[in-house]
C-alpha positions as YAML, in Angstrom:
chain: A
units: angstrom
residues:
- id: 1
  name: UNK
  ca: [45.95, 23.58, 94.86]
- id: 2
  name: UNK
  ca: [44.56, 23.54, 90.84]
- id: 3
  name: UNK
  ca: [46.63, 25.28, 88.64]
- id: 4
  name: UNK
  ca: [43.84, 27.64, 86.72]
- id: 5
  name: UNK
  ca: [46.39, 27.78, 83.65]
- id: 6
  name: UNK
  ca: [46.35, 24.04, 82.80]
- id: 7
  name: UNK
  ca: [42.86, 23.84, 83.40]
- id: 8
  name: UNK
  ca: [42.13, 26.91, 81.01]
- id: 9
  name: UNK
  ca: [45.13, 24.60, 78.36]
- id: 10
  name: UNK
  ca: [43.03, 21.92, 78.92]
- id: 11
  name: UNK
  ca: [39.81, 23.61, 78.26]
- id: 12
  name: UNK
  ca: [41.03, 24.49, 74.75]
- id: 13
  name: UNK
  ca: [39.61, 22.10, 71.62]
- id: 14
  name: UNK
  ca: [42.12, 20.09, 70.02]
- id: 15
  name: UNK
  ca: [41.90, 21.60, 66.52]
- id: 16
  name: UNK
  ca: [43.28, 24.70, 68.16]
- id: 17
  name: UNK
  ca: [45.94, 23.78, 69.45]
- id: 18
  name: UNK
  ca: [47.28, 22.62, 65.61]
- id: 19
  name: UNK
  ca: [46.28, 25.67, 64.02]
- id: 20
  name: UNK
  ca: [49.63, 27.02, 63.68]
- id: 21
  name: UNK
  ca: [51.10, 23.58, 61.78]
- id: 22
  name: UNK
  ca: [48.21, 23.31, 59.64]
- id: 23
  name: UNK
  ca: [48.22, 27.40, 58.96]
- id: 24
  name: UNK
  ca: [51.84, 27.11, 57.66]
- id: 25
  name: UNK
  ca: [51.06, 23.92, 55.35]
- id: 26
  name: UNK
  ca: [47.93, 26.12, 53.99]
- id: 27
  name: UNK
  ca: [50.18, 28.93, 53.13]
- id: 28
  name: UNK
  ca: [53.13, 26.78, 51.71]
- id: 29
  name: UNK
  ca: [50.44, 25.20, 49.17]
- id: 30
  name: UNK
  ca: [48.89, 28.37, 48.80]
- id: 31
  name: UNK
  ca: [52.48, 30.08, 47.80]
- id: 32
  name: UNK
  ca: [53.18, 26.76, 45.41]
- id: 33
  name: UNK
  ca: [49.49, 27.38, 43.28]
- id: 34
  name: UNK
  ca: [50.60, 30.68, 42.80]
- id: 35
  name: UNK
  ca: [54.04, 30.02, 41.15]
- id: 36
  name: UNK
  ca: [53.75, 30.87, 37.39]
- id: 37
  name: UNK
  ca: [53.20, 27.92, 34.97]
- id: 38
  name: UNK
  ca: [56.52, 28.91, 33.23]
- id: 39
  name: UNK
  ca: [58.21, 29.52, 36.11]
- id: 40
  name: UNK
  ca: [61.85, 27.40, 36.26]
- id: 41
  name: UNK
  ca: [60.84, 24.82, 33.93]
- id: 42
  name: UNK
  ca: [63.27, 22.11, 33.29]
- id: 43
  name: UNK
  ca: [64.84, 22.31, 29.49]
- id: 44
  name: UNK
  ca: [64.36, 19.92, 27.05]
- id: 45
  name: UNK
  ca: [67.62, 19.36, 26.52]
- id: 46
  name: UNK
  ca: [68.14, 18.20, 30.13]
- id: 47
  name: UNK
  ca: [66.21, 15.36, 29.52]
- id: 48
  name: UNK
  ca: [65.16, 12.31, 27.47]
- id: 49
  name: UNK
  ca: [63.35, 13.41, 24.40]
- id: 50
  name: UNK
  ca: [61.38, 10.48, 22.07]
- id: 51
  name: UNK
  ca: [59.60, 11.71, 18.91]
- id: 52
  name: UNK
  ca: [58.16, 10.43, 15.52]
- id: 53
  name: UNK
  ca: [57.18, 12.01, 12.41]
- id: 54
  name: UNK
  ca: [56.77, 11.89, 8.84]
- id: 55
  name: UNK
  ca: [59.39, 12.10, 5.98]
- id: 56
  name: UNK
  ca: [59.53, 12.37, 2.51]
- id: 57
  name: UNK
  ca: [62.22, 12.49, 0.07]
- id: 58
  name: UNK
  ca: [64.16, 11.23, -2.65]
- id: 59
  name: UNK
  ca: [67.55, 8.23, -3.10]
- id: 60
  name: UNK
  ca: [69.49, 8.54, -6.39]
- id: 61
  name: UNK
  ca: [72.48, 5.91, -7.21]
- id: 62
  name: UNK
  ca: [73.99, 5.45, -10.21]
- id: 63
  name: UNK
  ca: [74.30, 2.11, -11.74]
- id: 64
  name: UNK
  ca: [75.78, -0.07, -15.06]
- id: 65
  name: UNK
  ca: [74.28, -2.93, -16.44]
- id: 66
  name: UNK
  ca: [74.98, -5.18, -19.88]
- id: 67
  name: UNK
  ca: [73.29, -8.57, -21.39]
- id: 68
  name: UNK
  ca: [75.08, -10.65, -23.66]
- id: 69
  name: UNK
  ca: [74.33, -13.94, -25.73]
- id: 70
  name: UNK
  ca: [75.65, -16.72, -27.57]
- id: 71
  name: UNK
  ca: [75.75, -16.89, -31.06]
- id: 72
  name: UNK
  ca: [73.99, -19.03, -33.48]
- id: 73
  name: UNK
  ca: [74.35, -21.01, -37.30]
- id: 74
  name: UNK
  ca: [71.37, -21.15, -39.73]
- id: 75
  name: UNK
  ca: [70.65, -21.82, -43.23]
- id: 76
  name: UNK
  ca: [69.12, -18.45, -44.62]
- id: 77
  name: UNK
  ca: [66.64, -19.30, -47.85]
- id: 78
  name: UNK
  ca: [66.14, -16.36, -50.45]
- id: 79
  name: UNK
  ca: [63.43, -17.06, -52.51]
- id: 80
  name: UNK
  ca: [63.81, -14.20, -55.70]
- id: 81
  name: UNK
  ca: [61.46, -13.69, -58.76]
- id: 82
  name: UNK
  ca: [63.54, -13.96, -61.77]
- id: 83
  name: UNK
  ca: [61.69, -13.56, -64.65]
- id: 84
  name: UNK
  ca: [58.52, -15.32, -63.53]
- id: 85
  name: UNK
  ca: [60.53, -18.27, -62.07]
- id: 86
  name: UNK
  ca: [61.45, -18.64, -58.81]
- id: 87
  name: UNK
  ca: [65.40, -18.69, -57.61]
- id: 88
  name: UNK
  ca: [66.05, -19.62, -54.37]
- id: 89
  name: UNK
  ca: [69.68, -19.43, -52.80]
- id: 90
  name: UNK
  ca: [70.92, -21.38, -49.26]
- id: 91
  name: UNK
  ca: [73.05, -19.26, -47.42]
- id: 92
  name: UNK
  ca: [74.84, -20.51, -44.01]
- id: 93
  name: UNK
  ca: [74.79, -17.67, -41.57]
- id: 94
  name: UNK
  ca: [76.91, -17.79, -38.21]
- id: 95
  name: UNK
  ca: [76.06, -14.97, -35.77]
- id: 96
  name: UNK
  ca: [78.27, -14.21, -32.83]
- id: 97
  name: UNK
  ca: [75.13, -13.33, -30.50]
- id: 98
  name: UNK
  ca: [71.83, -14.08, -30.54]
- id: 99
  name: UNK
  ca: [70.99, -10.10, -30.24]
- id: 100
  name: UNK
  ca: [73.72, -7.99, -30.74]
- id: 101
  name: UNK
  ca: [75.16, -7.23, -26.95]
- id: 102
  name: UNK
  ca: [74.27, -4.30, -25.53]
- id: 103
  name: UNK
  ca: [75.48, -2.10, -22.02]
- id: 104
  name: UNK
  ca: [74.35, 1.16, -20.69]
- id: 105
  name: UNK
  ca: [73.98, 3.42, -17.75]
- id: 106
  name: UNK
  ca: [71.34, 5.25, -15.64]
- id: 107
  name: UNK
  ca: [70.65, 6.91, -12.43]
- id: 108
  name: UNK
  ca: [68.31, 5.34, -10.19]
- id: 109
  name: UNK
  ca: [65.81, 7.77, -8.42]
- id: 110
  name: UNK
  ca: [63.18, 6.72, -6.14]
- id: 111
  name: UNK
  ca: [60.95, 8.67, -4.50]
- id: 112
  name: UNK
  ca: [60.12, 7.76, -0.62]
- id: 113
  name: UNK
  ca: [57.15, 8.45, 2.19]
- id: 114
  name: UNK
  ca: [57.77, 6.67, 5.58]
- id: 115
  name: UNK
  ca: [57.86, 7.43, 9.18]
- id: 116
  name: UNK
  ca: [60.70, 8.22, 11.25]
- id: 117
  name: UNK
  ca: [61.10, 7.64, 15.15]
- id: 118
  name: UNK
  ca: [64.25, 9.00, 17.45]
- id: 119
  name: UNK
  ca: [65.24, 9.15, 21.00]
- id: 120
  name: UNK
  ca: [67.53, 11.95, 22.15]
- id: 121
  name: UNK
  ca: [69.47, 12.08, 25.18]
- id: 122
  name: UNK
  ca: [70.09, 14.83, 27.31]
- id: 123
  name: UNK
  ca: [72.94, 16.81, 26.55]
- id: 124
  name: UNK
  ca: [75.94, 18.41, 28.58]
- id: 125
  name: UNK
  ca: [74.90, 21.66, 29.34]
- id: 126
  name: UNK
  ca: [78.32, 22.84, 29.91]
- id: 127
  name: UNK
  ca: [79.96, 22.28, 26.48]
- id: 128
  name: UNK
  ca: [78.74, 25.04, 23.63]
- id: 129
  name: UNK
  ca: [75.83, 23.92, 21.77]
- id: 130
  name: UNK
  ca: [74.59, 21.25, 24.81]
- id: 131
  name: UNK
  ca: [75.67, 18.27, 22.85]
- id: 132
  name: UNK
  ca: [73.49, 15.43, 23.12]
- id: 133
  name: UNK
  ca: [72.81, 12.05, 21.45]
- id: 134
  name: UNK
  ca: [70.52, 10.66, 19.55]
- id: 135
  name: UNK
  ca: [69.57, 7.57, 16.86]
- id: 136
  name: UNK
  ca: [66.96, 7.41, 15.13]
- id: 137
  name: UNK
  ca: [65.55, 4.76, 12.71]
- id: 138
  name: UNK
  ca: [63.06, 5.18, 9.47]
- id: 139
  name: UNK
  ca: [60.89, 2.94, 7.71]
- id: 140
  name: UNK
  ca: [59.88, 4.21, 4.25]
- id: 141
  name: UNK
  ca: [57.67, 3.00, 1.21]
- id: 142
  name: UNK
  ca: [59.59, 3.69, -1.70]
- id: 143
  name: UNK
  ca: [57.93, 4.54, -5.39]
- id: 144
  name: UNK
  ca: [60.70, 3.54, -7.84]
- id: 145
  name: UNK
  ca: [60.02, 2.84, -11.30]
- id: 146
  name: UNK
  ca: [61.59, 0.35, -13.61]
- id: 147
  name: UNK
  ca: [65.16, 1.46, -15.23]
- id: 148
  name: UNK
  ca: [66.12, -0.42, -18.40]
- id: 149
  name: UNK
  ca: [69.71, 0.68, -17.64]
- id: 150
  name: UNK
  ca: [70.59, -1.26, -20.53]
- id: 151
  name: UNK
  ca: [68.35, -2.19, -23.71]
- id: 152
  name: UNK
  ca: [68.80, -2.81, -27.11]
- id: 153
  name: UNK
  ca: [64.93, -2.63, -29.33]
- id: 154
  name: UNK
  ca: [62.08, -2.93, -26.91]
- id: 155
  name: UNK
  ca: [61.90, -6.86, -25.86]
- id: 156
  name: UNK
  ca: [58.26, -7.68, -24.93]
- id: 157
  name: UNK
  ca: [57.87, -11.15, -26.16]
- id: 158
  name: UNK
  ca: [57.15, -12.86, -29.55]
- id: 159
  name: UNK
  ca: [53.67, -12.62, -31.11]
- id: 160
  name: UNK
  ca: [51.94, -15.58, -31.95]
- id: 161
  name: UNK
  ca: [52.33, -16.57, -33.94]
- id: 162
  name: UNK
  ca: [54.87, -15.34, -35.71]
- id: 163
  name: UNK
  ca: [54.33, -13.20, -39.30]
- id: 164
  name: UNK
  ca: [53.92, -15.10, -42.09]
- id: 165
  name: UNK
  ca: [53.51, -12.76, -44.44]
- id: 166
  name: UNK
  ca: [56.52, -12.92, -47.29]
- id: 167
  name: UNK
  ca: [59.55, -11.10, -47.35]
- id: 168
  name: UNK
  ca: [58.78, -9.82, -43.45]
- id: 169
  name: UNK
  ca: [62.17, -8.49, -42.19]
- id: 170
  name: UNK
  ca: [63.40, -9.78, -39.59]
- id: 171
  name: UNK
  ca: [63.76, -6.77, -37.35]
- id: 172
  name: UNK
  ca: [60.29, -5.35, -38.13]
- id: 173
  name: UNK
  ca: [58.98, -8.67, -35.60]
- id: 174
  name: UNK
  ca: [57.52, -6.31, -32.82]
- id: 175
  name: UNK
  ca: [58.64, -7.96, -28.88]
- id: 176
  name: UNK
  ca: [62.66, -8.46, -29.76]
- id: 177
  name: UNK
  ca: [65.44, -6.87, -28.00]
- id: 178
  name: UNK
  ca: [67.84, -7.43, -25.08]
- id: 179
  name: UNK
  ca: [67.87, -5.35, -22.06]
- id: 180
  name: UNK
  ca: [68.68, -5.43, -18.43]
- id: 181
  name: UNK
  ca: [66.56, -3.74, -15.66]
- id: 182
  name: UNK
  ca: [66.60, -2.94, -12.61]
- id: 183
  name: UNK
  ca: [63.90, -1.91, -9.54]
- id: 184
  name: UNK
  ca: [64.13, -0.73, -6.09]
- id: 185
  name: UNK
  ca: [61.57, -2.76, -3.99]
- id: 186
  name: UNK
  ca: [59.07, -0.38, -1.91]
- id: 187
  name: UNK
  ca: [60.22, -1.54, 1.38]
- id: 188
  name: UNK
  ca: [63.10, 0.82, 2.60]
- id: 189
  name: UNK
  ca: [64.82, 1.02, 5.88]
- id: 190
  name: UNK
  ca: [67.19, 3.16, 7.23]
- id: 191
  name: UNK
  ca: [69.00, 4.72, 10.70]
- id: 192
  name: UNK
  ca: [71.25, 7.36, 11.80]
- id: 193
  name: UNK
  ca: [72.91, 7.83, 14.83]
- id: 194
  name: UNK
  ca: [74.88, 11.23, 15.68]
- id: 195
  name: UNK
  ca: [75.50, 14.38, 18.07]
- id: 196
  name: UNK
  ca: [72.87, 17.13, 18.11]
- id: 197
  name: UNK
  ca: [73.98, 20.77, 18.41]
- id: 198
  name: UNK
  ca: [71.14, 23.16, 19.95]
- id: 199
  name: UNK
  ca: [71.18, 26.84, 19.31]
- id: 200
  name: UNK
  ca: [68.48, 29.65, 20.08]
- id: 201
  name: UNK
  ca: [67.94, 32.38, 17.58]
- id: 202
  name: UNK
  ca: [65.66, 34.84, 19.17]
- id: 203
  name: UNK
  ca: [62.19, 32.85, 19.88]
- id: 204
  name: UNK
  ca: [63.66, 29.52, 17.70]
- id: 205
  name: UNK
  ca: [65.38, 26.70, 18.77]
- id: 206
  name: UNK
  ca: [67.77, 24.75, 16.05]
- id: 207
  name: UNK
  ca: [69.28, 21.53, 16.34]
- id: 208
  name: UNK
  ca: [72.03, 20.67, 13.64]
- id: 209
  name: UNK
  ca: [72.69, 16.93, 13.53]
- id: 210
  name: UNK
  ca: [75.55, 15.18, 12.07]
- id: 211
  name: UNK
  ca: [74.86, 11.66, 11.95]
- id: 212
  name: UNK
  ca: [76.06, 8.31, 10.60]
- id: 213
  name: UNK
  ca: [73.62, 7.13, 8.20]
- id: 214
  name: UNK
  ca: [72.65, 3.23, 7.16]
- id: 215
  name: UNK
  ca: [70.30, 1.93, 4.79]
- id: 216
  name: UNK
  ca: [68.77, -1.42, 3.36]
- id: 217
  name: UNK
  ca: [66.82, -1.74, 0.03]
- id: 218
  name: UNK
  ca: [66.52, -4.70, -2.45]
- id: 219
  name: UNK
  ca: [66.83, -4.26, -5.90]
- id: 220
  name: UNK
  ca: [64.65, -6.43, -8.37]
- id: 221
  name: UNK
  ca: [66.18, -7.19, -11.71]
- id: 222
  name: UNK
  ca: [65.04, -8.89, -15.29]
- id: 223
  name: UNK
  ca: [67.56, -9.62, -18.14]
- id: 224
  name: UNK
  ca: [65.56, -10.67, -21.53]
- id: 225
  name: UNK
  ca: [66.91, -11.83, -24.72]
- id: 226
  name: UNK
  ca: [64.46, -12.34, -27.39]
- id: 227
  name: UNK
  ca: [65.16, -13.04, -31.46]
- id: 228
  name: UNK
  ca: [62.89, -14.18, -34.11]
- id: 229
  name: UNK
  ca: [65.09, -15.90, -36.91]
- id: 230
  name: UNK
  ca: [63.81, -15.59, -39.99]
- id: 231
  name: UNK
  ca: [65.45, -19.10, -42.07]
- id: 232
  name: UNK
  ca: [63.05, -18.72, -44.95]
- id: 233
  name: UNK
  ca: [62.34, -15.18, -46.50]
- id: 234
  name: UNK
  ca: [59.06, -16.67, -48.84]
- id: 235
  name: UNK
  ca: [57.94, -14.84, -51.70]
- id: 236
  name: UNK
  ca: [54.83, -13.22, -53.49]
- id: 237
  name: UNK
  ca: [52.99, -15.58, -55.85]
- id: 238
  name: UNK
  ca: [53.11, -14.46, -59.54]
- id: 239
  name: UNK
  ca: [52.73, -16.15, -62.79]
- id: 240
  name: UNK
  ca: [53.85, -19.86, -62.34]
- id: 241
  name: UNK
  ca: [55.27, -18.97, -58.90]
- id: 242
  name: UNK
  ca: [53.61, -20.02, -55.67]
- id: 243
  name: UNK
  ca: [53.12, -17.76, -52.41]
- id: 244
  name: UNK
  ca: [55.21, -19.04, -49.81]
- id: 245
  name: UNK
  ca: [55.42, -17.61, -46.37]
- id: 246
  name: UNK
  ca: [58.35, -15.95, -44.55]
- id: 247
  name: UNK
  ca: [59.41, -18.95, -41.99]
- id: 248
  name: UNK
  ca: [60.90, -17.94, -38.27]
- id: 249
  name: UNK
  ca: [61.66, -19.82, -35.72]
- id: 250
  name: UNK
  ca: [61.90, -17.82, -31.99]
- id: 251
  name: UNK
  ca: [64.26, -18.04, -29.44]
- id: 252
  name: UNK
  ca: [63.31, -16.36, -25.69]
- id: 253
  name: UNK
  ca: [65.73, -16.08, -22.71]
- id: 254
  name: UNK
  ca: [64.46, -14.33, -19.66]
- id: 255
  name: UNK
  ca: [65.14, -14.55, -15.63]
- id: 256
  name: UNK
  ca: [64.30, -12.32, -12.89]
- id: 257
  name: UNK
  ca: [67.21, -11.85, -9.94]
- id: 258
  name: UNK
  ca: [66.85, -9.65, -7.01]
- id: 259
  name: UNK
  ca: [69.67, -8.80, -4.27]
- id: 260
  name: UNK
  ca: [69.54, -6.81, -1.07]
- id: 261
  name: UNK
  ca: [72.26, -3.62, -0.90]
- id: 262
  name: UNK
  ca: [73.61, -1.92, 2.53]
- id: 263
  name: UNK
  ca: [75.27, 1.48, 2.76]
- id: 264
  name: UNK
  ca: [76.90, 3.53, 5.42]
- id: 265
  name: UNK
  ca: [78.37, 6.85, 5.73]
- id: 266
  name: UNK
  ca: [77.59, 10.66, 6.65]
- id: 267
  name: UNK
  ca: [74.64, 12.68, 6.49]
- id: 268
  name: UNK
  ca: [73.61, 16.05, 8.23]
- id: 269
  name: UNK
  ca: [69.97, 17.41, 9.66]
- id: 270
  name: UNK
  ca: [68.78, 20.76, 10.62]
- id: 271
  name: UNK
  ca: [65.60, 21.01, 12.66]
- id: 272
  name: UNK
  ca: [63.61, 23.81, 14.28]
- id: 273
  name: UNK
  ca: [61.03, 24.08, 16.72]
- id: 274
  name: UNK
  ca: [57.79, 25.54, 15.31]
- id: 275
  name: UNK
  ca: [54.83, 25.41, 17.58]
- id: 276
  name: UNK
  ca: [53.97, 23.48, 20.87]
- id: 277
  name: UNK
  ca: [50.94, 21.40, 20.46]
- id: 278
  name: UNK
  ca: [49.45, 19.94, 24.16]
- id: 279
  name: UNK
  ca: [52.73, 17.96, 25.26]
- id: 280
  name: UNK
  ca: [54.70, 17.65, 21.87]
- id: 281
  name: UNK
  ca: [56.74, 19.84, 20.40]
- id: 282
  name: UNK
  ca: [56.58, 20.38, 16.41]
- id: 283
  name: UNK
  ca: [59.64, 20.82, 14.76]
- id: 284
  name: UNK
  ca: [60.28, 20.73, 11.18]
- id: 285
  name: UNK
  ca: [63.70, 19.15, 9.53]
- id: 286
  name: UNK
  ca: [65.33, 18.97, 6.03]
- id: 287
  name: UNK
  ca: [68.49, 16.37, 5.91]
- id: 288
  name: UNK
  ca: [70.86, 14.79, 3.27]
- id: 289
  name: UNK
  ca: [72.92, 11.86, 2.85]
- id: 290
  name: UNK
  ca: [75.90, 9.84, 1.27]
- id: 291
  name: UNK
  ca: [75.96, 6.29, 1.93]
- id: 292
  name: UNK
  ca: [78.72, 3.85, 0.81]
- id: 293
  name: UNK
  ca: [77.91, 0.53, -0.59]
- id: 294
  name: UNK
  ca: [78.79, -2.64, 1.52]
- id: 295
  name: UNK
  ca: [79.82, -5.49, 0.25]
- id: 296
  name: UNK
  ca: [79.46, -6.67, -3.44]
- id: 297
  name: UNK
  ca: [77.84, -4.17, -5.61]
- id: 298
  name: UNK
  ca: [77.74, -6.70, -8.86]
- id: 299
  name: UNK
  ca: [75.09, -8.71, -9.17]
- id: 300
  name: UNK
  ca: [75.10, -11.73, -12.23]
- id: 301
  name: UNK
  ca: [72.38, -14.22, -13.39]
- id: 302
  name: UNK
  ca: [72.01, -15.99, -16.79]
- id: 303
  name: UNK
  ca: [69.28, -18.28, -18.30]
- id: 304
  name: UNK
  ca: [69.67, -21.07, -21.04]
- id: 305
  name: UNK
  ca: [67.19, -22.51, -23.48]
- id: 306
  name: UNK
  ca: [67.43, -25.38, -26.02]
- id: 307
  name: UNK
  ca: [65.66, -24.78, -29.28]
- id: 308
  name: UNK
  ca: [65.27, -27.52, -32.25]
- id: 309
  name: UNK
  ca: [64.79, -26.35, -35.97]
- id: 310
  name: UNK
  ca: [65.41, -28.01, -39.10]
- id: 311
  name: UNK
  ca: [67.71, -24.32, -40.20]
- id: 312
  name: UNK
  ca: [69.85, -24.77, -37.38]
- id: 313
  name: UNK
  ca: [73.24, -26.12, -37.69]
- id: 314
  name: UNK
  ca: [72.92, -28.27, -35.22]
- id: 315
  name: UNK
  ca: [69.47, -28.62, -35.82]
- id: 316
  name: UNK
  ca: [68.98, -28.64, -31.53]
- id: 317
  name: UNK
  ca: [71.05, -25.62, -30.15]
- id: 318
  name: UNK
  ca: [71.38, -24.69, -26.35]
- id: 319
  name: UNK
  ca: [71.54, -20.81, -25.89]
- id: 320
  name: UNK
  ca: [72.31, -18.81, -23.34]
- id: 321
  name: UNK
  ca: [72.20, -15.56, -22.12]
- id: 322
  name: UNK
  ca: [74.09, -13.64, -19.29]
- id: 323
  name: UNK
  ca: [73.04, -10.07, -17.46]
- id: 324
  name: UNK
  ca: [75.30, -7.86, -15.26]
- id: 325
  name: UNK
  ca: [74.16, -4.89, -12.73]
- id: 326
  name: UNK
  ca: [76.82, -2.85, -10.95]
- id: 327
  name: UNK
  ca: [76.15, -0.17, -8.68]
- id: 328
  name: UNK
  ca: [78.11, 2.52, -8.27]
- id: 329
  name: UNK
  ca: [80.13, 3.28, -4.69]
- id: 330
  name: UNK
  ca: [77.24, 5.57, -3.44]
- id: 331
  name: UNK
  ca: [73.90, 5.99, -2.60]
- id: 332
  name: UNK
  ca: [72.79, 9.72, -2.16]
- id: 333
  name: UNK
  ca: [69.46, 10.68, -0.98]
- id: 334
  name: UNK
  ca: [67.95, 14.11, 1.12]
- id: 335
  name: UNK
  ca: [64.96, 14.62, 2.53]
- id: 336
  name: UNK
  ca: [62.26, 16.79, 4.42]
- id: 337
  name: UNK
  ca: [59.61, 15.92, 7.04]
- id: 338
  name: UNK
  ca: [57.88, 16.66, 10.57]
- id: 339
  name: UNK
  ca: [58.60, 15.37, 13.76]
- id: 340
  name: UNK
  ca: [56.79, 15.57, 16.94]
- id: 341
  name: UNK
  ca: [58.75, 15.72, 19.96]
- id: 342
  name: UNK
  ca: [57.72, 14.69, 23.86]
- id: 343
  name: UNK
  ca: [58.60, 17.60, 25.87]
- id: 344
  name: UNK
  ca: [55.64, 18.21, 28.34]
- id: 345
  name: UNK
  ca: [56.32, 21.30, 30.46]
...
């Protein structure tokens, strides 16, 4: 005998017998569309958080510098007018320094526009705050001008040549002087690495940031030492007397030295979330900084020169010249920028 209800089963298309799976995965993906876009969304401080941004700001140190020389005999010639004759008197002159020595002080301040770049970690979202990690590093063109942290007349170099008019003082020769200077290079690099602290006020999300702070820069320095000697002082021609020139005889030390300068040490950031642009989130920051200086904060150079003149006692002298630069313990410097922060809902 045929059973009528298998043949009737039987009769039935395939497609409908697998309605009721495929019904329930149509109203699962159906119930999944209609979730709200906001709906459970994971926070950014659950996860891994890369960013990079813009920063601008200033560095101030404080730093001493001196230049010293060695010392020089002459014969000094004074040519006087007495009574329509000419008197001249030879005078040996010993001087300790070439150019009197000279030391000073100033504050460093360069200016600096660079990028930034940081990677956060997520934080423990049981602990107050949700502390997470993060380091970040910075790479910065810096706008520093040169200090003359220490400088005695304006040193430029000697004309040429050199005045011969008579009785031309010595110190009127424009381009003498000593000094010592001192420039930070534009390349600047720096890094912190720290705990962030996140807090909501109302709609706002802060992050403070204390952070251990590095940075590199190199310093560029000249030292200069530049005299004219004047060995003959002339005179003005009148009556039987003949014009004779002023007579010098110049003397230039200069060198350039440069040195590269670490510091570590604390600094502290405060950022908050402004706006959400596509998948980033844009957050503004303002931070500031004390770094120690590593290692050796003197830096010394000299230069030498050998100079023959019939004044000179001997008539070939070697000279030299020597320049110091000392930084102070600290480098301070603060800062403001923008970063942009991956967090794609």
């Amino acid at each position: 005998m045929i059973d009528a209800s298998r043949l009737v089963h039987a009769a039935r298309p395939m497609h409908a017998r697998r309605a009721p799976r495929s019904a329930c995965l149509l109203v699962c993906l159906a119930a999944a569309l209609a979730r709200p876009a906001g709906a459970d969304p994971t926070d950014e401080t659950q996860r891994w958080v890369p960013s990079f941004g813009l920063t601008s700001g200033v560095f101030a140190q404080k730093a001493d510098a001196s230049a010293t020389s060695t010392g020089l005999t002459y014969n000094f010639i004074l040519r006087q007018n007495s009574f329509g004759q000419e008197v001249d008197t030879v005078t040996q002159i010993t001087d300790a320094n070439l150019r009197p020595p000279v030391d000073g002080d100033d504050i460093l301040v360069t200016p600096f526009v660079g990028g930034t770049f940081e990677l956060d970690t997520p934080g423990v979202q049981a602990w107050p705050g949700r502390p997470r990690l993060f380091v970040r590093g910075d790479i910065a063109g810096a706008f520093g001008t040169e200090r003359k942290v220490a400088r005695e007349k304006t040193p430029s170099g000697l004309p040429d040549p050199l005045p011969d008019q008579p009785y031309f003082a010595e110190e009127a020769v424009p381009g003498i002087g000593s000094e010592t200077t001192a420039e930070v290079q534009p390349l600047t690099y720096s890094a912190g690495a720290g705990v962030a602290f996140t807090i909501d006020i109302g709609s706002r999300r802060l992050r403070i940031k204390p952070s251990i702070e590095y940075i590199h820069e190199q310093i560029d320095f000249t030292g200069a030492v530049i005299r004219a000697v004047n060995t003959d002082t002339g005179i003005v021609a009148q009556q039987s007397i003949t014009a004779k020139p002023s007579v010098f005889f110049g003397v230039t030390l200069q060198k350039d030295e440069k040195q590269d300068f670490q510091g570590l040490g604390p600094g502290l950031e405060i950022e908050m979330d402004t706006a959400r642009i596509g998948p980033f989130m844009l957050s503004l920051f303002t931070n500031g900084r004390g770094m120690k200086v590593l290692g050796d904060r003197k830096v010394e150079w000299s230069d030498s020169t050998t100079v023959t003149d019939p004044a000179m006692i001997p008539n070939t002298t070697t000279f030299d010249a020597n320049w110091e630069f000392e930084k102070k313990p600290w480098i301070f410097g603060g800062g403001v920028g923008i970063r942009f922060r991956w967090v794609p809902k």
